[in-house]
N, C-alpha and C positions, 0 to 999 in steps of 0.2 A: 469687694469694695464696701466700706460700711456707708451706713444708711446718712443721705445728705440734711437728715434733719433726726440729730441726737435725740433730741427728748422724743419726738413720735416714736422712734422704736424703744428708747424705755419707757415711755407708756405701755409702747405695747406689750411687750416683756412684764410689767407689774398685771395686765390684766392677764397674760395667760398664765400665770405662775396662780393669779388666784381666781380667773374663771374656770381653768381645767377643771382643777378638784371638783367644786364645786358644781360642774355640768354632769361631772360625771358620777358623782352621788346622787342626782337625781335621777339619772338613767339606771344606775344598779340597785339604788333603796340599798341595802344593809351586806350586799354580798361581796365581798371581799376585802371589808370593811374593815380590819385589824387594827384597831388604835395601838397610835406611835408608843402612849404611855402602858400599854398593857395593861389596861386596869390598876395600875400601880395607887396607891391612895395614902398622901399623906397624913402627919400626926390629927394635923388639923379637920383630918375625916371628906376632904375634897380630894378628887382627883388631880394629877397632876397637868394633865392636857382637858379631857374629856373626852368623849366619845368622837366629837367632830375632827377629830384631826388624826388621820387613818397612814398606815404606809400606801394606802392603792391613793390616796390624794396627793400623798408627796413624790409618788414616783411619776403621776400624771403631771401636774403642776411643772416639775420639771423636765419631762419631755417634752410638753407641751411650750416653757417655755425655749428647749435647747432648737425646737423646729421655730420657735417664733425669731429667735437667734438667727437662724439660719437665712429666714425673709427677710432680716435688715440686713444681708451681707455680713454679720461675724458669723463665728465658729461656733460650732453645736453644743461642747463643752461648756463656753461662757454662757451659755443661754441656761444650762443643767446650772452653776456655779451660781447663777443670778436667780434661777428656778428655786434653788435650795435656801439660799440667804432671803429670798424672799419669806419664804414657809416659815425658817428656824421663825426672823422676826414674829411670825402672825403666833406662833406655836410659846413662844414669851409672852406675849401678850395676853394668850390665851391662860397661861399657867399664871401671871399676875391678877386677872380678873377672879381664877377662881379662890385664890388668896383672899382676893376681896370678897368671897361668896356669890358672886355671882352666878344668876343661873344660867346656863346653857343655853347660847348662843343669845346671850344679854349682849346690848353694845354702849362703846363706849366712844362716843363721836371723839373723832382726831388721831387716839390713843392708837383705836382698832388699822386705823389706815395708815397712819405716818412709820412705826415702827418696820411694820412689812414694806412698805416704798422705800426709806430712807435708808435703810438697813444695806441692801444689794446696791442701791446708786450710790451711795458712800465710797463704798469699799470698791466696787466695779468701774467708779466716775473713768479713771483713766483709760482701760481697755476699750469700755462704750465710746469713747472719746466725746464725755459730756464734759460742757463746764460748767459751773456751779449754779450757772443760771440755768442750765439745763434742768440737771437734778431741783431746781426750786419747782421749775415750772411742771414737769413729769411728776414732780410730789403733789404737787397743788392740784392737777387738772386728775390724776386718780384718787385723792380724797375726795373731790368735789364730784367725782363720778360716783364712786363707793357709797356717799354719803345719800346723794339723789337715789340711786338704786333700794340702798336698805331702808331707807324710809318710808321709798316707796311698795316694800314687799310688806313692811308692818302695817302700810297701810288696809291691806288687802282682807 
């Protein structure tokens, strides 16, 4: 039976697609770390992802999110499917910024969060059985989470 209140489990869904990685990079530091981009490095002498965006983050992220799937009542799959779309967005994002030159793990309020939310609640709105108001409010209340948290780590 899916979850009686759409947007809370795509919140939750957006935060484990991008807390997994993330915890769990800090639990392992650098071991099994294999960035997505392979060290690939374009004309422009940047990287195309960077170092932070590993396959051990994308395959966490979205198991992490196919189990968070699973506690709103959908299927494990759509949870991987929303897990991934989440990521691809952040992993655009991230190859945009280094376009721009930016350094490694610079941020860009709005840019860095809306893409990865907006991205999987787009495409997934119907499955989730969100509506529009849904995905605004699931968009809005994980920027405004994202936002508070990373400002608050640069504060530190």
């Amino acid at each position: 039976m899916p979850d009686p209140v759409p947007w809370a489990c795509a919140l939750l869904l957006l935060v484990a697609a991008n807390a997994v990685p993330w915890l769990l990079g800090h639990a392992l530091g650098e071991r099994f770390a294999a960035p997505i981009d392979l060290g690939f490095t374009l004309k422009d002498g940047q990287r195309l992802l960077g170092a932070h965006k590993t396959w051990r983050g994308l395959v966490a992220g979205m198991l992490g999110c196919g189990i968070a799937a699973m506690l709103c009542g959908h299927a494990f799959a759509l949870g991987l499917a929303f897990g991934g779309l989440s990521l691809a967005g952040d992993a655009v994002s991230s190859a945009m910024k280094r376009r721009l030159r930016l350094t490694a793990g610079a941020q860009l309020p709005l840019f860095d969060q809306l893409l990865e939310a907006l991205l999987p609640l787009v495409v997934l709105r119907a499955p989730l059985g969100l509506s529009w108001v849904d995905v605004a409010l699931a968009a809005a209340m994980f920027t405004a989470g994202d936002l508070a948290l990373t400002g608050r780590r640069r504060r530190r």
